[in-house]
KEKE-3310 file (N, C-alpha, C; in steps of 0.2 Angstrom, whole numbers, plus 5000, padded with zeros to 4 digits):
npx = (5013:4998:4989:4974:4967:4970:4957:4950:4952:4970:4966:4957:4956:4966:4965:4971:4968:4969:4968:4967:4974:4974:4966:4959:4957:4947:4938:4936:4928:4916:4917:4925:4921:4910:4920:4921:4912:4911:4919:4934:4947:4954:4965:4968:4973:4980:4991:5004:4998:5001:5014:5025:5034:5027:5033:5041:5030:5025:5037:5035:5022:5026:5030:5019:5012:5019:5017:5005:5003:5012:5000:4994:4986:4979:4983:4976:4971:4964:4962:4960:4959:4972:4979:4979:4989:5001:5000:5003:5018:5021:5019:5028:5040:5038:5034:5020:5024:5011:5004:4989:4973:4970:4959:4957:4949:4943:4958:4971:4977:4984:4984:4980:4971:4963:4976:4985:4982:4979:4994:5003:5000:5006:4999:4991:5002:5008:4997:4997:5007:5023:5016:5007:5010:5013:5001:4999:4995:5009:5012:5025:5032:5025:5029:5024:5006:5009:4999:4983:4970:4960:4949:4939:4927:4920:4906:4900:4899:4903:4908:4907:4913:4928:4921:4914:4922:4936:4940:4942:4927:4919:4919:4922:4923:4936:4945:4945:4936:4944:4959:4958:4960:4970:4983:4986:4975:4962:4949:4936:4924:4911:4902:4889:4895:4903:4919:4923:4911:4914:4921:4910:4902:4886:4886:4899:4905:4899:4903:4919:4918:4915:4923:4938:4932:4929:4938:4932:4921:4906:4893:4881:4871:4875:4866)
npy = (4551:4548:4541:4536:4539:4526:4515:4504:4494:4486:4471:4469:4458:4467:4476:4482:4491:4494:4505:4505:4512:4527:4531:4532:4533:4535:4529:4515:4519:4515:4501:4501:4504:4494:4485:4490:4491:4475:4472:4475:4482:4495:4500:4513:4518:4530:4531:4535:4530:4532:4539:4530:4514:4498:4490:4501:4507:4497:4499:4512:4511:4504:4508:4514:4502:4493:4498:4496:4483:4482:4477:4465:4454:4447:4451:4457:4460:4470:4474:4483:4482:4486:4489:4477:4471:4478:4475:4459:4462:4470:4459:4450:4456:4463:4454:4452:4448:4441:4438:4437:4435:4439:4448:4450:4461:4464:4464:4465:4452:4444:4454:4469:4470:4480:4490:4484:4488:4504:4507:4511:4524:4540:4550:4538:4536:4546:4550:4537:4533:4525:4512:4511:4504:4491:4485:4477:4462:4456:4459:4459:4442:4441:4435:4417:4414:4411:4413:4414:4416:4426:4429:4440:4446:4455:4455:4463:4478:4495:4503:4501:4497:4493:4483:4474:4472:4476:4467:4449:4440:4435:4450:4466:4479:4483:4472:4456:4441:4430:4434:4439:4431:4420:4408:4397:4403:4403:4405:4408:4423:4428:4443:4452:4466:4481:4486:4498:4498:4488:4491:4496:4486:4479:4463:4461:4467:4459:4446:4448:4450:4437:4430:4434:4432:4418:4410:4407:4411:4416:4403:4402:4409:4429:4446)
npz = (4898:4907:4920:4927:4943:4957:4958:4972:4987:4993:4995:4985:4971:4956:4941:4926:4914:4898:4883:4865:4850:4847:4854:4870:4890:4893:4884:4890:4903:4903:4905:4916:4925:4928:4932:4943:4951:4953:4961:4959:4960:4951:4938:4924:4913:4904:4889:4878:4861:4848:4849:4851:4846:4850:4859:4866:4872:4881:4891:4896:4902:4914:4924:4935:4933:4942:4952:4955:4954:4967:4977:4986:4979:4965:4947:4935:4917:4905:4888:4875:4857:4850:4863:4868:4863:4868:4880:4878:4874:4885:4897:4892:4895:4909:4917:4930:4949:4951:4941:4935:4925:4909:4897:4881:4868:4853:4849:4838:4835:4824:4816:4803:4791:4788:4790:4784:4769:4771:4779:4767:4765:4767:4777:4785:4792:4798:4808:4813:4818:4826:4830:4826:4810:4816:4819:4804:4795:4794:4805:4821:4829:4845:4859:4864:4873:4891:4900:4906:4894:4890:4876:4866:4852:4839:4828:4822:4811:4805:4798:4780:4770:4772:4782:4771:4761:4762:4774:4780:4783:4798:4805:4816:4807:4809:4814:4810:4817:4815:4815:4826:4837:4845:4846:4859:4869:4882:4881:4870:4862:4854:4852:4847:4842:4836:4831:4841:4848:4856:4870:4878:4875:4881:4884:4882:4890:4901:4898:4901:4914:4918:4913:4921:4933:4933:4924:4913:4899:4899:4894:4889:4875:4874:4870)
capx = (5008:4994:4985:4967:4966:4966:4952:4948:4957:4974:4963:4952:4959:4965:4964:4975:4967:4973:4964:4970:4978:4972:4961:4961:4955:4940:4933:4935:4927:4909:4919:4929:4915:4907:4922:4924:4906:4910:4924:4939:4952:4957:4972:4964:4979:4982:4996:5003:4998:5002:5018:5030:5031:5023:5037:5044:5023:5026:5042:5032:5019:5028:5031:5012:5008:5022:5016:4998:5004:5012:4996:4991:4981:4978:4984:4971:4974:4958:4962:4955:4962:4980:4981:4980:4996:5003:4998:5007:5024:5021:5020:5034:5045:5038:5028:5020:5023:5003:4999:4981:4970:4968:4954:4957:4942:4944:4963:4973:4983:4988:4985:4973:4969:4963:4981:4989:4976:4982:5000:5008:4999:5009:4993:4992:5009:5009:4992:4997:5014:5025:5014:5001:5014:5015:4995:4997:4996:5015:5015:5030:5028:5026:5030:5019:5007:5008:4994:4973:4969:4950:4946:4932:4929:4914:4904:4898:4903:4901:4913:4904:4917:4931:4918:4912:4927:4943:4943:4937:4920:4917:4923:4920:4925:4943:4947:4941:4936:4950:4964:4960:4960:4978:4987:4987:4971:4961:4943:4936:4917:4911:4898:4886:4896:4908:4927:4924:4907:4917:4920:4904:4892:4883:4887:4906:4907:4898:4908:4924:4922:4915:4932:4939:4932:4931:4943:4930:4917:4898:4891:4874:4874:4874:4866)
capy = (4546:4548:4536:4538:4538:4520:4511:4500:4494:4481:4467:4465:4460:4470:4476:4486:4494:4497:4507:4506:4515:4533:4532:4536:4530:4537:4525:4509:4522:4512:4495:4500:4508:4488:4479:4492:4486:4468:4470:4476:4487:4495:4505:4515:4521:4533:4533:4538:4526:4536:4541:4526:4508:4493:4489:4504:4509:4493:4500:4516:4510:4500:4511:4514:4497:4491:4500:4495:4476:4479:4474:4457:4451:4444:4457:4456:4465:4469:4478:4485:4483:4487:4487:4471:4469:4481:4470:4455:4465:4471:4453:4444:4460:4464:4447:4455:4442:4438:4439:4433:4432:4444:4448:4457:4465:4467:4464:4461:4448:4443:4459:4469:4470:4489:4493:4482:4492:4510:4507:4516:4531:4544:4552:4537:4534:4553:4550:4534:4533:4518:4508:4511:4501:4487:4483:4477:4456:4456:4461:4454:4437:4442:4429:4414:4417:4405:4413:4414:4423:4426:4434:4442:4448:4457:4454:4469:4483:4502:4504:4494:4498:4489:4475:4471:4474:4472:4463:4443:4440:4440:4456:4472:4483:4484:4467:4451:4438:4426:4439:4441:4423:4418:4404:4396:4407:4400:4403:4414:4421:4432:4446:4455:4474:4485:4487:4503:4498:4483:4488:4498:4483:4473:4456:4461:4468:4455:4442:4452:4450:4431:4428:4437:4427:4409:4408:4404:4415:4411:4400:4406:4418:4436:4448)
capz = (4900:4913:4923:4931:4951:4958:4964:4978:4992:4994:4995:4981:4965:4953:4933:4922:4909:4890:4877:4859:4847:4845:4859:4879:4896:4892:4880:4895:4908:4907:4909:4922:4933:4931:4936:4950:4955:4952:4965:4957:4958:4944:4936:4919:4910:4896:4887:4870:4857:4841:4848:4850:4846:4855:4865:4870:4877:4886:4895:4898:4906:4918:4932:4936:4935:4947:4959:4956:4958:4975:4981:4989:4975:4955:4945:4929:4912:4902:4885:4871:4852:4851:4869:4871:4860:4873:4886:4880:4875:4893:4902:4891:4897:4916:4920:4939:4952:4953:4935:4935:4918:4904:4893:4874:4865:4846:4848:4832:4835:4816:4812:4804:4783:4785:4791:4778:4766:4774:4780:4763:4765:4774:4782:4790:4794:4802:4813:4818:4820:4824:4832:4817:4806:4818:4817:4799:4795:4794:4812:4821:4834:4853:4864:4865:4880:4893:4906:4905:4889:4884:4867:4866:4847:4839:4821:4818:4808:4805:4789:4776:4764:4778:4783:4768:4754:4766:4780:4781:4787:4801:4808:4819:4805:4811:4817:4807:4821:4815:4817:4836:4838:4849:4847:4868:4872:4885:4880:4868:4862:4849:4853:4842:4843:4833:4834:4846:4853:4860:4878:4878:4875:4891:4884:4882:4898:4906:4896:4903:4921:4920:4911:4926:4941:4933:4920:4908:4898:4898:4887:4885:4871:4875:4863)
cpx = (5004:4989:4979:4969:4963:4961:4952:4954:4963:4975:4959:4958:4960:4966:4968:4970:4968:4968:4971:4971:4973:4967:4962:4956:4950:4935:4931:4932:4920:4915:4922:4922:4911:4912:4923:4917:4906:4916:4931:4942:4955:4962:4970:4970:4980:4989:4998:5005:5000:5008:5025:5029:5031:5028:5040:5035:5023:5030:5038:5026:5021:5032:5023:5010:5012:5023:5013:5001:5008:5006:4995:4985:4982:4980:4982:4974:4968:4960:4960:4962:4968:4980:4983:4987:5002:5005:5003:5013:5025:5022:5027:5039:5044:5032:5026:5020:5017:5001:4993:4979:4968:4963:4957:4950:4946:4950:4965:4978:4989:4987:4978:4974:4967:4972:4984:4987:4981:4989:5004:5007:5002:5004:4992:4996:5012:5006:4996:5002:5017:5022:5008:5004:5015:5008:4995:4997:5001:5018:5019:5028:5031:5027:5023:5015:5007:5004:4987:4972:4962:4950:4940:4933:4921:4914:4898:4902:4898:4903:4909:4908:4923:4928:4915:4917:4935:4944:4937:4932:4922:4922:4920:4923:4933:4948:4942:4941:4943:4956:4964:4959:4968:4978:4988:4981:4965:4952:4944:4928:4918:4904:4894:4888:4901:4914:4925:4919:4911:4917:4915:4899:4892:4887:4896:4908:4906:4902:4916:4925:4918:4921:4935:4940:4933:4935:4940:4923:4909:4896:4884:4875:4870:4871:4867)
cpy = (4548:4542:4540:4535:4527:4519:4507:4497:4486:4476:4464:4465:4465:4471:4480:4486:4495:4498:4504:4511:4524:4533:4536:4532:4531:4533:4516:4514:4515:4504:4495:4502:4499:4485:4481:4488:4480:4467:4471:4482:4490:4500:4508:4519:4524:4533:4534:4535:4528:4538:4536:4519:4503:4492:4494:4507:4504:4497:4508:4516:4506:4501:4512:4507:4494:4491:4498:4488:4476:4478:4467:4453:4450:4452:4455:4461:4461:4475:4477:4486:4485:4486:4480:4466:4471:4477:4463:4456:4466:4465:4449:4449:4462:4461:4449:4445:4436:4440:4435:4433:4439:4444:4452:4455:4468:4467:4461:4456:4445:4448:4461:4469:4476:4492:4490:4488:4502:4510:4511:4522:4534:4546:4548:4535:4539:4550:4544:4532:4525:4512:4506:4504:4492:4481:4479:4467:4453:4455:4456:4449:4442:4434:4423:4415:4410:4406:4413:4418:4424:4432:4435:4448:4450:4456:4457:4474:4490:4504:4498:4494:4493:4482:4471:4470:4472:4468:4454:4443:4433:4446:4461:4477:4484:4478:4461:4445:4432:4429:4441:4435:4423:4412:4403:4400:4400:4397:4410:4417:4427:4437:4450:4466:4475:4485:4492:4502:4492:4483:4494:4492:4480:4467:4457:4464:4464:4449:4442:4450:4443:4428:4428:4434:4420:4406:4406:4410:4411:4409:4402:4412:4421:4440:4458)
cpz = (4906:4916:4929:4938:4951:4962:4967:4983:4992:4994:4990:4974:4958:4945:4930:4917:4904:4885:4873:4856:4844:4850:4868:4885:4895:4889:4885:4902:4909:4909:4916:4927:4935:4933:4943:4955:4958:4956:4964:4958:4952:4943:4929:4916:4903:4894:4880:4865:4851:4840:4847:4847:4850:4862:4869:4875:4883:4891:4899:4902:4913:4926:4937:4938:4940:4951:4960:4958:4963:4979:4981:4984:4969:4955:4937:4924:4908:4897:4879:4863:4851:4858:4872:4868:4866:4879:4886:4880:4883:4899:4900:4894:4905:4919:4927:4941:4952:4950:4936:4928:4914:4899:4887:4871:4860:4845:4840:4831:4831:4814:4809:4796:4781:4787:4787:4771:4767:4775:4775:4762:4769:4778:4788:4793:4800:4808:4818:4822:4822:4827:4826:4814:4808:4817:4811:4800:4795:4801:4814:4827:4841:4854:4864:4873:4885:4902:4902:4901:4888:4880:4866:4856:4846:4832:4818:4816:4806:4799:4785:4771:4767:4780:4777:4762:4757:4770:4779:4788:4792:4803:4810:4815:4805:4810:4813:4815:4821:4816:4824:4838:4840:4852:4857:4871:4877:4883:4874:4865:4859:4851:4847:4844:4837:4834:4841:4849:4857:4869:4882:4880:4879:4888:4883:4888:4902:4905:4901:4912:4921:4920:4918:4934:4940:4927:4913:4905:4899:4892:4885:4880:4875:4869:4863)
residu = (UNK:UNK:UNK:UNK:UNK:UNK:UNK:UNK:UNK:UNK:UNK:UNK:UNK:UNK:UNK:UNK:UNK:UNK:UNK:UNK:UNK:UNK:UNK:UNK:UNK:UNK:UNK:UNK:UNK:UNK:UNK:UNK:UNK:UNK:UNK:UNK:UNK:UNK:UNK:UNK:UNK:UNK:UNK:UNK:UNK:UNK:UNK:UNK:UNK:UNK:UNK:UNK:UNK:UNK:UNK:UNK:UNK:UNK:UNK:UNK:UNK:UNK:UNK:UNK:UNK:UNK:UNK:UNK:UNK:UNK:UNK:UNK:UNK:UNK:UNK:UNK:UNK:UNK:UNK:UNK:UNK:UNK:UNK:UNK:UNK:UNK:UNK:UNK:UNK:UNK:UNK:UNK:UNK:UNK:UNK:UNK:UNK:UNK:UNK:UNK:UNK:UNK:UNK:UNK:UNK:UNK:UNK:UNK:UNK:UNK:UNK:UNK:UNK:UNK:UNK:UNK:UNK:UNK:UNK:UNK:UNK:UNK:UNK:UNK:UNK:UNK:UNK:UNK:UNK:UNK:UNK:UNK:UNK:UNK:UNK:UNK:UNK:UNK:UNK:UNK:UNK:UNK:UNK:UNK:UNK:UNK:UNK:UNK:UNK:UNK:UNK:UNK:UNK:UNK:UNK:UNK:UNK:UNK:UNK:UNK:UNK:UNK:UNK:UNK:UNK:UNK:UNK:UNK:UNK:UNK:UNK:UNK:UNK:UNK:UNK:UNK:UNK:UNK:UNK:UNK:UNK:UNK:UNK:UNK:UNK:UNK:UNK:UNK:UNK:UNK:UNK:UNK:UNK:UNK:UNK:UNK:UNK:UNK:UNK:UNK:UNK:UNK:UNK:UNK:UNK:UNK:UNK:UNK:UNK:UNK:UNK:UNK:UNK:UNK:UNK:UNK:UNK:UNK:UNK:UNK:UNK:UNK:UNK)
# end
């Protein structure tokens, strides 16, 4: 596992970061650079989604983050598609003292209908490995949450074969917007983006750190 240089100083709040599955810090680089702007410290974490499963990535990441939450302040978690699975195995198992509020983007929280779909393929079962398998609508229950969650979901698509043949409408190609929906979530809002343009697009970023400061997203649509 590697983690990107932290940002800002002991005082400001700060973010944990979680890509998804076959991805890397790379793909959350534009959001981080706006929460760093919008005041935030941030922790940008890669680590190896393809290699283990959900709960043991939790345990792995959790030397990195326990040092980022010795600081004097919220400790936020903004994650992207599997990650954000990650993110709850990770709180029900090493809850930081000064958990603050979490954002997921395109998470699958029942799961997805492309991995139901995929799942008997070996090829995919190589690429994605044990966390691949865990994606599907079978997926097992995590813990109830019982902090600040916003869901931010998207209802566009790229695969039209995915958006319009397997997954219920609506959906970002990956994720149907009903499947990122969580049971106890605090708020949640639908943007016009992709699975992967997710924490690329302005309104999903901006949405991201309103969550963030007041607990709630904005209501004016975004486009």
């Amino acid at each position: 596992m590697r983690e990107a240089p932290q940002s800002g100083d002991a005082r400001c709040p700060g973010v944990v970061l979680l890509h998804g599955i076959a991805r890397t810090s790379a793909s959350l680089r534009k959001l981080e650079r706006a929460l760093q702007a919008s005041g935030f410290a941030t922790l940008n974490i890669d680590y190896p989604s393809r290699k283990k499963a959900i709960a043991a990535l939790a345990d792995d990441i959790h030397p990195a983050i326990s040092g980022f939450a010795e600081r004097d302040a919220p400790l936020h978690f903004v994650a992207h598609s599997m990650g954000g699975l990650v993110a709850r195995a990770y709180i029900a198992k090493h809850r930081p003292a000064r958990l603050g509020r979490v954002v997921m983007l395109g998470t699958p929280n029942s799961g997805s209908e492309v991995a139901d779909l995929l799942s008997g393929s070996r090829l995919y079962r190589t690429f994605y490995g044990p966390a691949g398998l865990e994606l599907t609508t079978a997926i097992r229950a995590l813990p109830t949450v019982d902090y600040p969650v916003g869901v931010i979901a998207g209802n566009r698509f790229i695969d039209s074969v995915a958006g319009l043949l397997v997954l219920p409408k609506p959906n970002d190609g990956r994720v149907s917007v009903q499947s990122a929906m969580l049971a106890g979530m605090t708020d949640h809002v639908v943007v016009k983006a992709s699975h992967t343009g997710l924490p690329r697009h302005a309104a999903a970023i901006e949405q991201t750190i309103a969550f963030l400061r007041d607990g709630r997203f904005r209501t004016a649509p975004l486009t």
